[in-house]
BATI-321222 format. One record per residue: x, y, z of N, C-alpha, C in turn; chain. Coordinates in steps of 0.1 Angstrom, whole numbers. Layout:
REM BATI-321222
X|Y|Z|X|Y|Z|X|Y|Z|A;
...
END
This chain:
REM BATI-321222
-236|-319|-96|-246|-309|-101|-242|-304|-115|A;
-254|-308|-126|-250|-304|-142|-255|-293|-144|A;
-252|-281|-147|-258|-274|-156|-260|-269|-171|A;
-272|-274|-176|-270|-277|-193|-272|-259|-197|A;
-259|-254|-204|-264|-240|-208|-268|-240|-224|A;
-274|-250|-229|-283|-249|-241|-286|-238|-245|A;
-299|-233|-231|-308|-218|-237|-298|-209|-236|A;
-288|-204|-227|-283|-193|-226|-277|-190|-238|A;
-270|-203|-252|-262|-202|-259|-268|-192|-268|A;
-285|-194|-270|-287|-184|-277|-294|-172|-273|A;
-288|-171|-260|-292|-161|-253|-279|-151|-250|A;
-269|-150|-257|-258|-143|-254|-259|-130|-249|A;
-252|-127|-235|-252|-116|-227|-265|-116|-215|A;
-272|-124|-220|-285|-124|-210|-286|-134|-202|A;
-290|-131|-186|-291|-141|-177|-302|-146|-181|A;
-296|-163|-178|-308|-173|-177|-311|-180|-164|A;
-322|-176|-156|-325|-182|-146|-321|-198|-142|A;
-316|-204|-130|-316|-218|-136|-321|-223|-117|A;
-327|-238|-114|-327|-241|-101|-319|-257|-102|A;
-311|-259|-92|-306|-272|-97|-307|-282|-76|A;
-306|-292|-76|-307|-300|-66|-299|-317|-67|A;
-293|-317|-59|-285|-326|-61|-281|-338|-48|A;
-283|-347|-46|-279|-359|-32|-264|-360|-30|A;
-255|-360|-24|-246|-357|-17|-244|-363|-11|A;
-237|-375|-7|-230|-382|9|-221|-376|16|A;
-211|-380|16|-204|-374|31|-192|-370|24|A;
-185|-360|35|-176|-353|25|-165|-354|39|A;
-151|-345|42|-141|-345|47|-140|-331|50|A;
-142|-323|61|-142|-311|66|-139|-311|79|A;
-125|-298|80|-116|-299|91|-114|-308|102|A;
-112|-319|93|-102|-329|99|-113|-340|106|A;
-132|-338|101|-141|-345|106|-149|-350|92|A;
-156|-360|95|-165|-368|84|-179|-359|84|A;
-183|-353|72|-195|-348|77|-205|-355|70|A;
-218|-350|66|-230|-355|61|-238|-347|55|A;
-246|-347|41|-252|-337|36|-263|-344|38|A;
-277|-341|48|-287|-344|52|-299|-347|41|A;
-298|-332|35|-304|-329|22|-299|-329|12|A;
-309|-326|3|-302|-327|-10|-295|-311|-14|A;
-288|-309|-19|-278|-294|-18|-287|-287|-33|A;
-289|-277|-29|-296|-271|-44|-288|-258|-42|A;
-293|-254|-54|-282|-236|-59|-295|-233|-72|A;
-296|-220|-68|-309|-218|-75|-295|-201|-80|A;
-303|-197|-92|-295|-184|-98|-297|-182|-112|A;
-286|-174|-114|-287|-171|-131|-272|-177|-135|A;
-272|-175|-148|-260|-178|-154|-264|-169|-171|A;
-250|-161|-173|-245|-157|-185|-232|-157|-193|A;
-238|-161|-204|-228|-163|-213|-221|-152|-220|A;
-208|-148|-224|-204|-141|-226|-190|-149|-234|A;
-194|-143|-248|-181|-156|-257|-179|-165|-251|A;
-168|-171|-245|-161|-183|-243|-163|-186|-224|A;
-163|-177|-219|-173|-178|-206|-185|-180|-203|A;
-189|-189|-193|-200|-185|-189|-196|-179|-165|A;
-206|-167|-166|-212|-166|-156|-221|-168|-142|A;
-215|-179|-134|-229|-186|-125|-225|-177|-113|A;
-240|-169|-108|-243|-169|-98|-255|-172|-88|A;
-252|-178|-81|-266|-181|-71|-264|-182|-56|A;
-273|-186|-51|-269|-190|-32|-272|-207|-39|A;
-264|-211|-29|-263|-224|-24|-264|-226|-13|A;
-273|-238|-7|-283|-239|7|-276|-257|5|A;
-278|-263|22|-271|-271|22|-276|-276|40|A;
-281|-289|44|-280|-292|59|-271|-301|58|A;
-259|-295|65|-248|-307|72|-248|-312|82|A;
-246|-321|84|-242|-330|99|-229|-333|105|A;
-225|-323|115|-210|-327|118|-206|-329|131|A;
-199|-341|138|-196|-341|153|-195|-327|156|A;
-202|-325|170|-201|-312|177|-183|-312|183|A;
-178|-302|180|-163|-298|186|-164|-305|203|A;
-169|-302|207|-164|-304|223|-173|-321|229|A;
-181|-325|224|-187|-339|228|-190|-347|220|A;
-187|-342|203|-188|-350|192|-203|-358|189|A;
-218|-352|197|-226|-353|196|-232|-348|181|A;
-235|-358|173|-242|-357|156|-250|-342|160|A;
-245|-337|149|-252|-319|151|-257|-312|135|A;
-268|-307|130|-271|-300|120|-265|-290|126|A;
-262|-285|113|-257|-271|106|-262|-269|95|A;
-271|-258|91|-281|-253|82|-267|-246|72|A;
-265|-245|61|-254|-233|51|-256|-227|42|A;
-255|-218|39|-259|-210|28|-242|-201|27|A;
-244|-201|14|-234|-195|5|-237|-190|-6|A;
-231|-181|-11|-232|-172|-21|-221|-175|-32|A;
-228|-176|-44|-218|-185|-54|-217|-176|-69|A;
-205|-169|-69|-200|-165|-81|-190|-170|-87|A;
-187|-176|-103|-180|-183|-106|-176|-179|-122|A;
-163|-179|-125|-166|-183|-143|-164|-197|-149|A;
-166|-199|-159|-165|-208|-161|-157|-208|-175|A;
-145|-213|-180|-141|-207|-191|-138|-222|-201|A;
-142|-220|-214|-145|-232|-222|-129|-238|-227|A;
-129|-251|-224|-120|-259|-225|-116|-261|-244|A;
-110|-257|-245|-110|-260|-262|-99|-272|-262|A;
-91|-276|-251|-79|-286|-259|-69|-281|-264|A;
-64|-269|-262|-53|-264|-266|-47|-261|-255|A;
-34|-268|-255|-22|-271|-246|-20|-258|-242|A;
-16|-247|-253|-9|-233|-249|-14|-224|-238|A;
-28|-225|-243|-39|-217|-237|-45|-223|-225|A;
-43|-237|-223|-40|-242|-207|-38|-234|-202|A;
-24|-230|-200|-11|-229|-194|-16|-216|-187|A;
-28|-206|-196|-30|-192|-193|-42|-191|-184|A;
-50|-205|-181|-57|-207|-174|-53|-207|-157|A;
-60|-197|-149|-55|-202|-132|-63|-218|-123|A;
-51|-222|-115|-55|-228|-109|-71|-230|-101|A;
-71|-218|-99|-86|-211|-87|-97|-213|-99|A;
-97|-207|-112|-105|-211|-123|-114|-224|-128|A;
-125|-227|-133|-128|-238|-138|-131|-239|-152|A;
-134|-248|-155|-134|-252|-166|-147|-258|-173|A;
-151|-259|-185|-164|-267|-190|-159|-273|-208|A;
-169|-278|-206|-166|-284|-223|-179|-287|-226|A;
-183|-289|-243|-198|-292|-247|-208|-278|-239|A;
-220|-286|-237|-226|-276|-232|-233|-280|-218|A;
-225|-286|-207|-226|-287|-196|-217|-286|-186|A;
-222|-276|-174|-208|-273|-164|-211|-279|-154|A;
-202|-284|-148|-200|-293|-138|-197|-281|-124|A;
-207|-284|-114|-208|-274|-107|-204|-280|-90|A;
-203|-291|-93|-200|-299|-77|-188|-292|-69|A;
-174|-288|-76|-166|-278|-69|-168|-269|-68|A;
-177|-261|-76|-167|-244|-70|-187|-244|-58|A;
-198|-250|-57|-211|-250|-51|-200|-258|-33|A;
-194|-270|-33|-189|-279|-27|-178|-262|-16|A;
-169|-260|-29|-166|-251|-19|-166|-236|-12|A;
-180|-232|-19|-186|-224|-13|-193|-225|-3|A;
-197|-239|0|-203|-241|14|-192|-242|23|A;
-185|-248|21|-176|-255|34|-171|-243|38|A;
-168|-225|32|-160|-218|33|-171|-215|44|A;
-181|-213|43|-196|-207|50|-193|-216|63|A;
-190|-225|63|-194|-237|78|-183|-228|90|A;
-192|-228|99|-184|-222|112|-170|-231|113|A;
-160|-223|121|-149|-234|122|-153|-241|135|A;
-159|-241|141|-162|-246|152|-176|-252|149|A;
-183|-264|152|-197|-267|155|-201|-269|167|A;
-207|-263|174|-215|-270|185|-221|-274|188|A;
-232|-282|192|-248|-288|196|-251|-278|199|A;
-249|-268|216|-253|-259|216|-242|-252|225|A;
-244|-237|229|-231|-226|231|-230|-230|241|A;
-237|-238|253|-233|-238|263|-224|-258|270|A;
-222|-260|252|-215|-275|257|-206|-276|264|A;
-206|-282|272|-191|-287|285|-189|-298|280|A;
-189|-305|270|-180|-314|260|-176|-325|273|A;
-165|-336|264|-159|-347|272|-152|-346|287|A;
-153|-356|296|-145|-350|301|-130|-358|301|A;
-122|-350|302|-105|-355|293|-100|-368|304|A;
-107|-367|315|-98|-381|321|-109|-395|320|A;
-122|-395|317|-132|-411|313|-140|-408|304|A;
-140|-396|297|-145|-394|286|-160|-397|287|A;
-166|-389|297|-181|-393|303|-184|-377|297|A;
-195|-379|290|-206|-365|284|-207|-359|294|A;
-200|-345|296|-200|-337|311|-218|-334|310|A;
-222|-330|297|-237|-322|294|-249|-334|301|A;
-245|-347|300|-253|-355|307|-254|-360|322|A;
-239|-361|326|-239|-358|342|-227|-358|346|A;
-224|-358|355|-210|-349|362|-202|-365|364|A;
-189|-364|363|-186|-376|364|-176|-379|375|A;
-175|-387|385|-166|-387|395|-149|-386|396|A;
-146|-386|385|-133|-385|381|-126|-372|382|A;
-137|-358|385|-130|-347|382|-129|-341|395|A;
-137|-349|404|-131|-343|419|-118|-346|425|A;
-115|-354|420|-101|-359|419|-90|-357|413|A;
-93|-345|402|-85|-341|393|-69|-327|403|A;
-71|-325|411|-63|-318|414|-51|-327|421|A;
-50|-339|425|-44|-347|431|-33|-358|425|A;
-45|-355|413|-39|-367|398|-35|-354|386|A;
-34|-344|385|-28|-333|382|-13|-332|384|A;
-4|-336|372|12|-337|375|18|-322|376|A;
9|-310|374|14|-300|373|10|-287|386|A;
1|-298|397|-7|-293|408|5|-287|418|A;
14|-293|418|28|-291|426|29|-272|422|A;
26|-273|410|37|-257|408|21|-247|407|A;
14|-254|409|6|-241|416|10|-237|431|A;
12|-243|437|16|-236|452|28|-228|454|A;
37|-229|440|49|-217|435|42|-204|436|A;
28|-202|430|20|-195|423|16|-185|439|A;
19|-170|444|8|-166|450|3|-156|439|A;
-11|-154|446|-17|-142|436|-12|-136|438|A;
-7|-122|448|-1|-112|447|16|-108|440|A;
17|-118|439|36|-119|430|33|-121|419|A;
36|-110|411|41|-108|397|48|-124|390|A;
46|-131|379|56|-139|377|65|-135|362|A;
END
């Protein structure tokens, strides 16, 4: 995502409306492959101010990410709110150094917006995805979609359970 700040230059101090949209493939989010459905846009203002510039907007976004418990392909609609500076790269080594990490950067008269838009969505994305709240996910001994039908393997789960022994240690009424 480019944003050309041409007008604003001679618009110093004054916001300039801007809408931007951009195609996206798949990205890497907690520890899963996701998908940007849509195209990601960020609509807002931006001001310039000497050697800064100002971006704020919402950023909207449909992802696609295995659901946590059945790993069933799942939309997630995002929206984020995006305040950023942007501080002009002159090439001087010194004045690097005074720059923060967390900060970005631009040069000429276009900012490059794919990180600080990138990670204002991901911060937005639930840590959890579901299909829906009521998924009963895999099941851990044949890995049969419990949400589709019940699978024979879990009536038998108490017998093939290596830790079913030390329930009968267990009464309800004793404290352990």
């Amino acid at each position: 995502m480019k944003l050309d700040i041409t007008k604003g230059i001679q618009k110093k101090g004054v916001d300039v409306a801007f809408g931007l949209e951009d195609v996206w493939g798949e990205d890497h989010w907690n520890g899963d492959t996701i998908a940007y459905v849509r195209p990601v846009s960020l609509s807002g203002t931006y001001m310039l101010a000497d050697e800064t510039v100002i971006v704020r907007g919402i950023a909207r976004a449909m992802i696609q990410s295995p659901c946590a418990r059945c790993l069933t392909p799942t939309l997630t609609e995002v929206e984020a709110e995006l305040e950023e500076a942007f501080i002009r790269d002159k090439g001087d080594y010194s004045e690097a150094r005074d720059v923060d990490d967390d900060q970005y950067m631009y040069s000429g008269h276009v900012l490059e917006l794919d990180e600080a838009v990138r990670t204002a969505l991901l911060l937005e994305m639930p840590s959890r995805v579901l299909c829906k709240e009521d998924c009963r996910g895999l099941c851990d001994q044949c890995g049969a979609d419990l949400n589709i039908n019940e699978c024979s393997c879990q009536k038998d789960l108490t017998h093939r359970n290596p830790f079913s022994a030390l329930a009968s240690l267990l009464n309800e009424d004793e404290e352990v």
